[in-house]
C-alpha positions as CSV (number, residue, x, y, z in Angstrom):
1,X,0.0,0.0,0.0
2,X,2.7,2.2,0.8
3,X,4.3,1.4,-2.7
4,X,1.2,2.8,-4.0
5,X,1.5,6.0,-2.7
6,X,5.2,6.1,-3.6
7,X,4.1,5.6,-6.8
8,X,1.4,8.4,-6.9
9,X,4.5,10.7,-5.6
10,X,6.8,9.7,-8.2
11,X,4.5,10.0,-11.5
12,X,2.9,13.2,-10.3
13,X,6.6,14.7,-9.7
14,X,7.0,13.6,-13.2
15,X,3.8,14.2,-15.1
16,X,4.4,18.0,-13.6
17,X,7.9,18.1,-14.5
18,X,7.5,17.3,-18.5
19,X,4.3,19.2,-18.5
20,X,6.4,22.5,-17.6
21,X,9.3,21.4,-19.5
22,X,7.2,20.3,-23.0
23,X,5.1,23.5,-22.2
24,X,8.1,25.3,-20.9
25,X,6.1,27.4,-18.2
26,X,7.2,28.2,-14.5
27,X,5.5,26.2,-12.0
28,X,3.6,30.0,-11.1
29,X,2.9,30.1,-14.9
30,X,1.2,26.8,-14.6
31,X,-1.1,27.5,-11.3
32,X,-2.2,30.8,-12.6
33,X,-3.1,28.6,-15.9
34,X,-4.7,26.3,-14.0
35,X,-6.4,28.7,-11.7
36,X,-8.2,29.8,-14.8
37,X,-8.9,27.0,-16.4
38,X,-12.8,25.0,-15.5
39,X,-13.1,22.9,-12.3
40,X,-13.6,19.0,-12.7
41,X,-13.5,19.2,-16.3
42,X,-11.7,15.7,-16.8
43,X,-9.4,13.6,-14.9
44,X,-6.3,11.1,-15.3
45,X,-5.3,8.2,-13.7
46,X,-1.6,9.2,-12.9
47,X,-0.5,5.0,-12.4
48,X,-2.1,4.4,-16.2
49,X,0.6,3.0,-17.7
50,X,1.1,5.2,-20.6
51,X,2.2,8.5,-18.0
52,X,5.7,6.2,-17.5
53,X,7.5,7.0,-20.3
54,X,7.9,10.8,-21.5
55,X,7.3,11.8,-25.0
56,X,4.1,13.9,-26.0
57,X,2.3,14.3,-22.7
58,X,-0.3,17.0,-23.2
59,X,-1.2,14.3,-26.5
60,X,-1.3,11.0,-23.8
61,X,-3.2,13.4,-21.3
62,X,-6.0,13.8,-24.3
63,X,-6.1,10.4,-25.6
64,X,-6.6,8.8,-22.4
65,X,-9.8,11.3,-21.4
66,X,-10.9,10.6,-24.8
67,X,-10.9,6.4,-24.4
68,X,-12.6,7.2,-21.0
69,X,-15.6,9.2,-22.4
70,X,-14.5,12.7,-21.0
71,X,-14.1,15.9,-22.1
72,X,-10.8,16.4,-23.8
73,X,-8.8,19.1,-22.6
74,X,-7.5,21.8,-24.8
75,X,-5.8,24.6,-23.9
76,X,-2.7,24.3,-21.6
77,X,-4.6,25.6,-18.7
78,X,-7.3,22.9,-18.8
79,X,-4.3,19.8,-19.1
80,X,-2.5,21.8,-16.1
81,X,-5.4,21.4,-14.2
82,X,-6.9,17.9,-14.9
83,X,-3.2,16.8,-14.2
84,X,-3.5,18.5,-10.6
85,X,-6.8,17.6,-10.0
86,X,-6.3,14.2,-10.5
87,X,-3.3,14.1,-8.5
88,X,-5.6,15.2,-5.8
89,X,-7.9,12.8,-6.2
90,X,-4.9,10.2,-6.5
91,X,-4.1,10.8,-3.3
92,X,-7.3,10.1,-1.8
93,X,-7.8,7.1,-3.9
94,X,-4.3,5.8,-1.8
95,X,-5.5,7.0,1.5
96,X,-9.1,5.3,1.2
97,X,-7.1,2.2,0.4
98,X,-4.9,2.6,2.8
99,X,-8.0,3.0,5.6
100,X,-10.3,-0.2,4.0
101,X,-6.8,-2.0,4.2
102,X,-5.7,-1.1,8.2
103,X,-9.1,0.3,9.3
104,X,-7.4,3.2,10.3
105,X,-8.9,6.9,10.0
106,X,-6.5,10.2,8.9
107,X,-7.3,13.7,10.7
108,X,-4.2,15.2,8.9
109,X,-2.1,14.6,5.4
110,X,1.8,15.6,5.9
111,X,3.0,16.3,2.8
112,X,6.8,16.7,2.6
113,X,9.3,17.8,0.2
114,X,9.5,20.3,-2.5
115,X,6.2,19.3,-3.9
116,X,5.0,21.4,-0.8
117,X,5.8,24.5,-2.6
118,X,2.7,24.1,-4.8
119,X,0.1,25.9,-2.4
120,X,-2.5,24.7,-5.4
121,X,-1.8,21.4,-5.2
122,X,-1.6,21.4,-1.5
123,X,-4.9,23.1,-1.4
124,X,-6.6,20.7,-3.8
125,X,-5.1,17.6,-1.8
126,X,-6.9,19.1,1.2
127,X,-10.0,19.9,-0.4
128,X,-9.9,16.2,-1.8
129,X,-9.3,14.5,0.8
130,X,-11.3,16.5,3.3
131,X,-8.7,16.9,6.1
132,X,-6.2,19.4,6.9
133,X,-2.7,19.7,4.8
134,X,0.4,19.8,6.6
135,X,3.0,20.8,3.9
136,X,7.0,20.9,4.4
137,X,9.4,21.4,5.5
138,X,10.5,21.2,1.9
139,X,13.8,20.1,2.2
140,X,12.8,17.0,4.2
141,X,15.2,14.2,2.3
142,X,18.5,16.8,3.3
143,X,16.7,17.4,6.8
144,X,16.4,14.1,7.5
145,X,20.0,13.1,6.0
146,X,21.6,16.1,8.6
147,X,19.5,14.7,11.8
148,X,20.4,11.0,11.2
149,X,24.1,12.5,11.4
150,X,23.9,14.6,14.1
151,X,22.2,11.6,15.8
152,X,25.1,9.1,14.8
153,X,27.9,11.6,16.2
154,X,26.1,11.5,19.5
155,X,25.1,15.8,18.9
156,X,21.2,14.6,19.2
157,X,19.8,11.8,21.1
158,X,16.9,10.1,18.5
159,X,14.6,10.7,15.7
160,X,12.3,12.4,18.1
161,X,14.9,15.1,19.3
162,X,15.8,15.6,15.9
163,X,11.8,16.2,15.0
164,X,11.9,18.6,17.8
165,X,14.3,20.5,16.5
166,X,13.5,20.5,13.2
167,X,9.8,22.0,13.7
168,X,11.7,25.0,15.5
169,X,14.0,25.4,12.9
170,X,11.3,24.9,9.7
171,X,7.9,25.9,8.3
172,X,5.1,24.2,7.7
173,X,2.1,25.3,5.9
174,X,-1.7,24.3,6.9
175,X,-4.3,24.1,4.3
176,X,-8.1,23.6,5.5
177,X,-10.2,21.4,3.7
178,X,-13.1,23.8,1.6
179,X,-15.6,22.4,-1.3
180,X,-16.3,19.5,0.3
181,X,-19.8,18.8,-2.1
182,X,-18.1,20.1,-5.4
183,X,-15.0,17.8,-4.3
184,X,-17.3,15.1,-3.1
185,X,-19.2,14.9,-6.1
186,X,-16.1,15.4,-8.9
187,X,-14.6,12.2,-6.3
188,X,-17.3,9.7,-7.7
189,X,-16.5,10.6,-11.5
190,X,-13.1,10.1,-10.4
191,X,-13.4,6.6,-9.0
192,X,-15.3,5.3,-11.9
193,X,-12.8,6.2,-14.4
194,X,-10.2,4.5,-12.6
195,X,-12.6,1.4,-12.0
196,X,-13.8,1.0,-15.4
């Protein structure tokens, strides 16, 4: 289960990155495009095997909302946002998984990395998922990396004094979950196209 959401990390770091570099816009570029760009118009599944390999994205992106009956997306702004709103709903997809697997209930998503930078995103995890967002500390692989040395030159105790530390040290962003019916609602399109 854990792969899974491994998995979601890595393609949507991907799908984001040759969108931007194929469309060559600035991660801003692409939130204010999304921004713009209609709500819930059409959704991808980001672990569809055709997203692996790079090579005419935007052109994948479209053929796969066309096999699943939705609307095709057109202009930049509407691919930027069906890739980010289906990385949102990705994400709950994983966690709903993850609680029919463990019975276990979330009352926070901590999001880590610089993936965090993406208020957007962050916003539309939350909104999906309809708990709070805890984003950063950005830099959490070189964070962790520094406290796991510090620990092993005896200059920390453990993991927890290092977490301690950190959350002085770092910031971390909350989103609040908003549109729950919209959300709600755009979620059941969502999980039929990924069950058909």
């Amino acid at each position: 289960m854990i792969e899974k959401v491994l998995k979601v990390g890595y393609f949507s770091i991907c799908i984001v990155i040759f969108i931007a570099f194929f469309l060559e816009y600035s991660y801003n570029d692409m939130e204010q495009l999304a921004r713009k760009a209609e709500p819930f118009k059409c959704f991808i599944d980001p672990d569809s095997p055709e997203f692996a390999l790079p090579g005419e994205m935007p052109e994948k992106i479209r053929a796969f909302c066309r096999a699943s009956n939705q609307a095709v997306p057109e202009s930049d702004g509407e691919l930027i946002r069906s890739i980010y709103e289906s990385l949102a709903m990705k994400y709950r997809f994983a966690i709903d998984q993850i609680k029919e697997n463990t019975g276990k209930n979330f009352d926070v998503l901590h999001l880590l990395g610089g993936g965090t930078k993406d208020g957007f995103l962050c916003q539309m995890a939350a909104n999906s998922l309809q708990i709070p967002v805890a984003a950063g500390p950005t830099e959490a692989t070189a964070l962790g990396n520094i406290m796991l040395q510090l620990i092993a030159l005896g200059d920390i105790k453990n993991v927890e004094e290092g977490r301690k530390m950190i959350k002085t040290q770092e910031q971390i962003k909350y989103y609040a979950p908003a549109d729950g019916a919209a959300w709600e609602k755009a979620y059941s399109r969502y999980a039929e196209i990924l069950n058909k």
